[in-house]
C-alpha positions, 0 to 999 in steps of 0.5 A, a space after each residue: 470483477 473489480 482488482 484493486 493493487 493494494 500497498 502496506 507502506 512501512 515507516 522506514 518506506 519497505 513494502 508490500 503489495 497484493 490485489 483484491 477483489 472487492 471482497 477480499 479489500 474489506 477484509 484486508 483493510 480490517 486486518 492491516 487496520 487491527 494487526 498492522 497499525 503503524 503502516 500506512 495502507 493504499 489501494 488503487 494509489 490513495 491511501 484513505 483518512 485514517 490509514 496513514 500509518 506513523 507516515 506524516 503528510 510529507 512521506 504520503 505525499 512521496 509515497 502517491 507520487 511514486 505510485 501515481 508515477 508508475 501507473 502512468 508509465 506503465 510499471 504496476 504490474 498487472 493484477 493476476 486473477 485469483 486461482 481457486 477463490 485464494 488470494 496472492 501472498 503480500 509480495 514485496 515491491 520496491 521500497 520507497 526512498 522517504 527522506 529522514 524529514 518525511 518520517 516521523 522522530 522515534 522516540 
């Protein structure tokens, strides 16, 4: 069975991470998708077309990097299994540092 470490990254760089398995991911891209559609959503540290969020180019990019950086040093913290067919709650992660030129002008 498949884990994927899933991201929901705020404009103002919060966010929250959680895993599914590969049921559970198209059910929790459909509802960040519907409820959730300023956040930019990465699974497995890609986040796909159409799930950028209010993020612009430059904070994806940053956001990639971060996430790239901490697979690689051994930081993502290792997938729990899933307890009684449940998922984990969204836990919150350490936020990203997006600079004011990443984020978009709120108008």
């Amino acid at each position: 069975m498949s884990i994927h470490v899933c991201v929901r990254v705020y404009a103002n760089g919060e966010a929250k991470e959680t895993v599914r398995d590969a049921e559970g991911l198209a059910s929790w891209l459909d509802y960040n998708r519907g409820a959730r559609p300023g956040n930019a959503l990465f699974v497995d540290g890609v986040c796909e077309e159409g799930d950028e969020g209010y993020l612009n180019r430059a904070a994806l990019e940053i956001v990639a990097a971060e996430l790239a950086s901490e697979t690689q040093a051994g930081h993502v913290r290792t997938p729990v299994a899933l307890s009684g067919g449940r998922y984990p709650d969204d836990r919150p992660r350490r936020s990203f540092r997006l600079r004011a030129s990443a984020t978009p002008a709120v108008v």
